[in-house]
C-alpha positions in Angstrom: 53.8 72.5 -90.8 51.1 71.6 -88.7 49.8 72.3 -85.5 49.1 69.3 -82.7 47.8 69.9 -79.3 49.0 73.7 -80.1 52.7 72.5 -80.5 53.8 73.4 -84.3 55.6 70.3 -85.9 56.8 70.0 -89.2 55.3 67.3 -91.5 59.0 66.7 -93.5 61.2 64.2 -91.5 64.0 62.8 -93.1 65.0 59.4 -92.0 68.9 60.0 -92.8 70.8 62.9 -92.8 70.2 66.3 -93.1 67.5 67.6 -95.9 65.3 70.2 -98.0 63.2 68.4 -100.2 64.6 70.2 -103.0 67.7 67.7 -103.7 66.5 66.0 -106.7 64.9 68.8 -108.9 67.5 71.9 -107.8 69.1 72.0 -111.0 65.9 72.3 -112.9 65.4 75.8 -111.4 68.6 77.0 -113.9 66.7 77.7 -116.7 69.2 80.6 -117.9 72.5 82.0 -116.6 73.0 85.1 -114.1 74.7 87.1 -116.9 71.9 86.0 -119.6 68.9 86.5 -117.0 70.3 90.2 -115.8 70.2 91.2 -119.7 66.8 90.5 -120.6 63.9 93.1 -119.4 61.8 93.5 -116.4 58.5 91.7 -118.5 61.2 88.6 -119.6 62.8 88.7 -116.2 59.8 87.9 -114.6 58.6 85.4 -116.9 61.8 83.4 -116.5 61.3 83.8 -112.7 57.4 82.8 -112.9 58.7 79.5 -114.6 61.0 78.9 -111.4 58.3 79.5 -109.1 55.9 77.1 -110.7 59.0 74.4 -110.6 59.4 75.3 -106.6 55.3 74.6 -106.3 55.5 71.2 -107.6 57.8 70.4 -104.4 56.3 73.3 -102.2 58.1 72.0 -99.4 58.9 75.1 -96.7 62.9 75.6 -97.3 64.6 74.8 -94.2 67.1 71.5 -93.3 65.6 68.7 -92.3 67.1 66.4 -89.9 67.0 62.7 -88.7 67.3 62.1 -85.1 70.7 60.7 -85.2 71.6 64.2 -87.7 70.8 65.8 -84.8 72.9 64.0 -82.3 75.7 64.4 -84.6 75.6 67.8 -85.1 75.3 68.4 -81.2 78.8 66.0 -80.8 80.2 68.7 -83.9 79.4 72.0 -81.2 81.0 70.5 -78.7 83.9 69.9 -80.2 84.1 73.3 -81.5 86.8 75.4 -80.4 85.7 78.8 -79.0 89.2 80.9 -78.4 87.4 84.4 -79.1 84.9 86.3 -77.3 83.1 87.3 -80.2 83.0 84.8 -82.7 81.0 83.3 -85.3 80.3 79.9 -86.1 77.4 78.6 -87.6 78.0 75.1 -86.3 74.2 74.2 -85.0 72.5 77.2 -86.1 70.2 74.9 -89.2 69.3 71.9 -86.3 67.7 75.0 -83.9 65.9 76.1 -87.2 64.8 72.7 -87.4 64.3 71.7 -83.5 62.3 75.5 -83.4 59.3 75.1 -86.2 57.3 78.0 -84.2 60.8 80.3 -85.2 59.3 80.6 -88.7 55.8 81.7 -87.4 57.2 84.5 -85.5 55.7 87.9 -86.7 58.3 90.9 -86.9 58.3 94.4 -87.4 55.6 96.7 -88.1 53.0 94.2 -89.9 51.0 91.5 -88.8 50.9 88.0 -90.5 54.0 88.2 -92.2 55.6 85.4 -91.1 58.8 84.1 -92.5 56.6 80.6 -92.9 53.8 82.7 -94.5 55.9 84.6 -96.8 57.1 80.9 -98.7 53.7 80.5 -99.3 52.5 84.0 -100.8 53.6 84.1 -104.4 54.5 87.9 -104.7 56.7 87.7 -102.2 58.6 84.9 -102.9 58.7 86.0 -106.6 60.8 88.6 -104.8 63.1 86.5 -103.5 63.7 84.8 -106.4 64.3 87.3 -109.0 66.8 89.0 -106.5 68.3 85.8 -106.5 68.1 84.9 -110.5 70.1 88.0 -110.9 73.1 87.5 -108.8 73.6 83.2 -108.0 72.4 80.0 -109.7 70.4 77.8 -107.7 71.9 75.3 -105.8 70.2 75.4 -102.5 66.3 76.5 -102.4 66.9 77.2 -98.4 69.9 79.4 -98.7 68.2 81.5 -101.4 64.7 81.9 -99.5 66.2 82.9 -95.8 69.1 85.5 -97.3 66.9 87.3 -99.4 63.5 86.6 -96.9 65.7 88.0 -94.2 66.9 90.7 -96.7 63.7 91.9 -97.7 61.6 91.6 -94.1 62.5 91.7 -90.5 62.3 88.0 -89.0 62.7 86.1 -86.0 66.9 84.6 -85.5 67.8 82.9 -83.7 71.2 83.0 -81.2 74.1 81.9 -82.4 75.3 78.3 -80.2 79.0 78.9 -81.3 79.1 82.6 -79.9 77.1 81.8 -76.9 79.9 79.0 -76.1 82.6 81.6 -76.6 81.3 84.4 -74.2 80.3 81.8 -71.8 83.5 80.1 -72.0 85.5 83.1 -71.7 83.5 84.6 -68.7 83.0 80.8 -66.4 84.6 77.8 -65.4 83.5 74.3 -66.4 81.0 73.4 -64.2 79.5 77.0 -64.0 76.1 77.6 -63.4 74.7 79.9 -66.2 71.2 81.4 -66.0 69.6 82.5 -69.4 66.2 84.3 -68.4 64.8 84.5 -72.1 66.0 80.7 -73.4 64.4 81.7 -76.9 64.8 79.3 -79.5 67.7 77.2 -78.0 71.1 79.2 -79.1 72.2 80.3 -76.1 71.3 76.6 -74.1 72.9 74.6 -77.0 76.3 76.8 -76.8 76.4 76.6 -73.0 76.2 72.9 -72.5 78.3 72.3 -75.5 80.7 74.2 -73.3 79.6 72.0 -70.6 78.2 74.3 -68.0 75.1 74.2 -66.1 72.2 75.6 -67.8 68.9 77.6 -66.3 66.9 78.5 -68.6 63.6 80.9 -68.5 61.0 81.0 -71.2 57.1 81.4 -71.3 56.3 80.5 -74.0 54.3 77.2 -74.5 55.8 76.0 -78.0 59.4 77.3 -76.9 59.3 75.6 -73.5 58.4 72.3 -75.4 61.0 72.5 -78.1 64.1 73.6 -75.9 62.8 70.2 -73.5 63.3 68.4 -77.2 66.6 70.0 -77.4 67.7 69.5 -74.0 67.0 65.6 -74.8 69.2 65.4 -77.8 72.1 67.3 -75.6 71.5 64.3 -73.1 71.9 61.4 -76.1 75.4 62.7 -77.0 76.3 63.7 -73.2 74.2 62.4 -70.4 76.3 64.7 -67.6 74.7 67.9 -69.6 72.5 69.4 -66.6 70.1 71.6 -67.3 66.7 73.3 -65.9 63.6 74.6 -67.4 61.1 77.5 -66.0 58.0 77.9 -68.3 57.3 81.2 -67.0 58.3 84.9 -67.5 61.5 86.1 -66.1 60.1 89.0 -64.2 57.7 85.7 -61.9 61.0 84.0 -61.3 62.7 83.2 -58.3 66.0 82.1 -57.9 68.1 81.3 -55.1 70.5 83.9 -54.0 73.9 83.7 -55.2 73.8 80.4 -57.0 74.6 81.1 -60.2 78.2 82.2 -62.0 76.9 84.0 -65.2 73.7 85.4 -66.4 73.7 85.6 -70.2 70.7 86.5 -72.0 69.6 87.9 -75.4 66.4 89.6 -74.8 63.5 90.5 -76.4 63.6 93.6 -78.0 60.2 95.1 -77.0 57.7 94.7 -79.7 60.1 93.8 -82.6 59.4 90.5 -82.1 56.1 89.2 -81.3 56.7 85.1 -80.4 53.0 84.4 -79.7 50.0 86.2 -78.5 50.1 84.4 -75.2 49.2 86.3 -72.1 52.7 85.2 -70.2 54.8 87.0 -72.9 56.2 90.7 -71.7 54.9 92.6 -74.8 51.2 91.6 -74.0 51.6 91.6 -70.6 53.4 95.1 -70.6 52.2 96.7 -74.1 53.6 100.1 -73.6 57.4 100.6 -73.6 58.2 102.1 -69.9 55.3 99.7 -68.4 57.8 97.5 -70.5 60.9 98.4 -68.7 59.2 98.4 -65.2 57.0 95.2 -65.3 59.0 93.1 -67.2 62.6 94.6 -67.5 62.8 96.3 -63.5 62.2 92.9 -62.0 64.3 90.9 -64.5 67.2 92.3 -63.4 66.6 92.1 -59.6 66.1 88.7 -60.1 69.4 88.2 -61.8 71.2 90.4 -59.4 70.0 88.5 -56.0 70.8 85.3 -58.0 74.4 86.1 -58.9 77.1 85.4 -56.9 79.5 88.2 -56.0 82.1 89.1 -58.1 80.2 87.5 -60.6 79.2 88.9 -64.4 75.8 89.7 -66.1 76.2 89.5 -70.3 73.3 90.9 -72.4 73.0 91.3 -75.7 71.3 94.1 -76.8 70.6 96.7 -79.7 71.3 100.4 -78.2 68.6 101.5 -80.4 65.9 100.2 -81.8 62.6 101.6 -83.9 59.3 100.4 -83.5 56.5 102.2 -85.4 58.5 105.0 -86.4 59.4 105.4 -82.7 62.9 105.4 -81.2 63.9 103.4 -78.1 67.2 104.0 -76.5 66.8 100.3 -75.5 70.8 99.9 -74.3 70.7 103.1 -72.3 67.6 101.9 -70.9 68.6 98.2 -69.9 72.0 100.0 -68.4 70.5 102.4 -66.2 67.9 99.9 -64.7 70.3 97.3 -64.6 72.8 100.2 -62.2 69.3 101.2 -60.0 69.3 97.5 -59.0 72.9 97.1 -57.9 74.8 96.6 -61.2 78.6 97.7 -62.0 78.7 98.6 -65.3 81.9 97.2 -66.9 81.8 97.8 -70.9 80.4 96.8 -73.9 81.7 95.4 -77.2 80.1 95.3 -80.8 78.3 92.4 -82.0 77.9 93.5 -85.6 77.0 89.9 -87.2 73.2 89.4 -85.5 71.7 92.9 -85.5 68.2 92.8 -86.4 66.9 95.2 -89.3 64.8 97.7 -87.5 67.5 98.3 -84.8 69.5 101.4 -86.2 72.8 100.3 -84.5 74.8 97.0 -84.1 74.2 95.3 -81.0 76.5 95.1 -78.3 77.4 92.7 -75.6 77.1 94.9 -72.2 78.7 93.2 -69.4 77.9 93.9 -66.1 79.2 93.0 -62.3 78.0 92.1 -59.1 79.9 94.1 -56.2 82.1 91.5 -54.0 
C-alpha cells in the first residue's frame, strides 16, 4: 500500500478476477497436519510456525482480495440480485470488494493503542506469528486472507466494515423503491452499496478525505452496472450539514462509536473535533440528530445502529441510552430496538441493536 496525493492505494491489482497473491504457493504453508502440529510442544510448535511465516515473507503481499475492475462490477450486479426477505440478515455478498475499494479500512487504529493497525499488524512478525499458530492448531491453510482477518480480528479490535446485504434488508423493509435514504456517517461504503443495490436514493455524509474519495470510486462502479443508481456525496461532518426539510424517507446510519475507532487524525472527524465524551454527544451527536429530524419527512423512520455500551479506557459509556435520550430531546418517537448480534465490535460489552425511531405525523 502506498500513499498518493494522501489517498492510500494498494499496489496489487489483478487484471482478472478476484485475488490474494497467495494462490500459487498456499499449499506450501502445510508443512504438518492440525492433529500432528497440536501434539508437538510449545518450542516445536513455534518452530513449525516460524517456517510458515518465512514461506508468507517470500510473497509478503497484505492478505486481502484483490479485484479487477470488471470483478468489481460483477460483484455489484451479484448484490443486487440478492434477495433481502429479513430485517436482520446476513449476507456477505460485497463485503471483500468494500475491503478492497476501502484500502484506508486497514489503517484504521482501534481500541486502546496507537499504531496498531490491522495493515501494521501483517507486517510485525510477533503478531502475525500469533495468528498463525492459532491457526496451525485448529485449520490447514487454504486461504492466507481468511486466516489473517479471523484470528487478526480475534486477537485485536479493528475497523469493519457494514454489512451491504443487511443494510439492503433494513432499508428495504422500512422504504419504497425510489426512497430517499440519508446515511450521515457513509463510512467505508456498506450501507451506500446495500441501499442502491436495493435501488433507493442515497445521501451520504462523510468527512473524511480518503473515505469521501473511495465511496466516489464506489459510487462509480454502482453507476457501470446501473446508470439510474442516484446518489450524493457531502465531504463534511454530519453535525455542519444542512439538509432540506422533509426530503428524505429513511435515515440509516451506523455511527462512530466515540473513540473506538479512530479513522484519521483529521480535524473534521467528531473524536478530534469533540475529544471528550459529553462534548462528544453535544457537538457532534446533539446536532446530528436535529439535522436528521428537520430532514425527515413525517411519519418517517430513523434506524441506527448502535452498541448500548461500549468501554473506552477502562471507562463505560452508556452509548444506546445516550443516542436515545438525545435523539427524544430533539423530537424523536422512540419505537424499539432489535439485536444485531453478528457485527458487535470487541470493546463494546453488549450486542448492538438496531434502534428505530419516528418522526411525529
Amino acid at each position: 500500500m502506498i500513499e498518493v496525493d494522501g489517498i492510500w492505494r494498494w499496489v496489487t491489482s489483478p487484471t482478472n478476477g478476484r485475488r490474494t497473491g497467495y494462490e500459487e504457493s498456499i499449499n506450501s504453508f502445510n508443512i504438518i497436519s492440525v492433529e500432528d502440529y497440536k501434539a508437538l510442544n510449545e518450542i516445536d510448535q513455534y518452530a513449525m510456525a516460524s517456517i510458515v511465516l518465512s514461506k508468507i515473507r517470500q510473497v509478503n503481499i497484505y492478505p486481502t482480495y484483490y479485484y479487477s475492475d470488471k470483478e468489481i462490477d460483477r460483484t455489484i450486479v451479484k448484490c443486487m440480485g440478492v434477495s433481502t426477505p429479513e430485517l436482520i440478515t446476513y449476507n456477505t455478498c460485497g463485503n471483500t470488494i468494500l475491503e478492497y475499494l476501502f484500502p484506508n479500512m486497514h489503517r484504521v487504529d482501534a481500541g486502546n493503542s496507537i499504531n496498531n493497525c490491522l495493515y501494521s499488524r501483517f507486517y510485525d512478525d510477533d503478531k502475525l506469528m500469533k495468528c498463525i499458530m492459532r491457526h496451525m492448531k485448529n485449520y490447514r491453510f487454504t486461504n492466507l486472507r481468511t486466516m489473517f482477518f479471523m484470528y487478526g480480528r480475534y486477537f485485536w479490535q479493528t475497523a469493519t466494515g457494514f454489512s451491504p446485504m443487511r443494510a439492503k434488508a433494513i432499508c428495504t423493509q422500512l422504504t419504497s423503491a425510489g426512497d430517499t435514504v440519508y446515511d450521515f456517517s457513509a463510512g467505508f461504503g456498506g450501507r451506500m452499496l446495500g441501499i442502491l443495490s436495493a435501488k433507493r436514493r442515497y445521501i451520504g455524509c462523510e468527512p473524511d478525505t480518503n473515505t469521501f474519495h473511495n465511496l466516489h470510486r464506489l459510487g462509480e462502479h454502482i453507476k457501470n452496472v446501473n446508470g439510474a443508481a442516484e446518489y450524493y456525496l457531502i465531504n463534511k461532518g454530519s453535525e455542519d450539514v444542512h439538509l432540506t426539510s422533509n426530503s428524505v424517507d429513511l435515515v440509516f446510519s451506523c455511527p462512530p462509536y466515540f473513540a473506538l475507532e479512530r479513522y484519521s487524525q483529521e480535524p473534521t472527524q467528531s473524536v478530534v473535533r469533540f475529544p471528550h465524551y459529553t462534548e462528544w454527544l453535544e457537538g457532534y451527536v446533539r446536532p446530528t440528530l436535529a439535522t436528521a429530524f428537520k430532514a425527515l419527512k413525517p411519519g418517517k423512520n430513523m434506524a441506527l445502529v448502535l452498541a448500548t455500551k461500549i468501554h473506552y479506557i477502562n471507562k463505560p459509556y452508556m452509548l444506546g441510552d445516550d443516542w436515545k435520550r438525545i435523539a427524544e430531546q430533539v423530537g424523536f418517537k422512540f419505537v424499539g430496538a432489535l439485536p444485531i448480534n453478528k457485527r458487535a465490535r470487541k470493546l463494546s460489552s453488549n450486542s448492538e441493536q438496531l434502534y428505530i425511531f419516528k418522526k411525529g405525523a
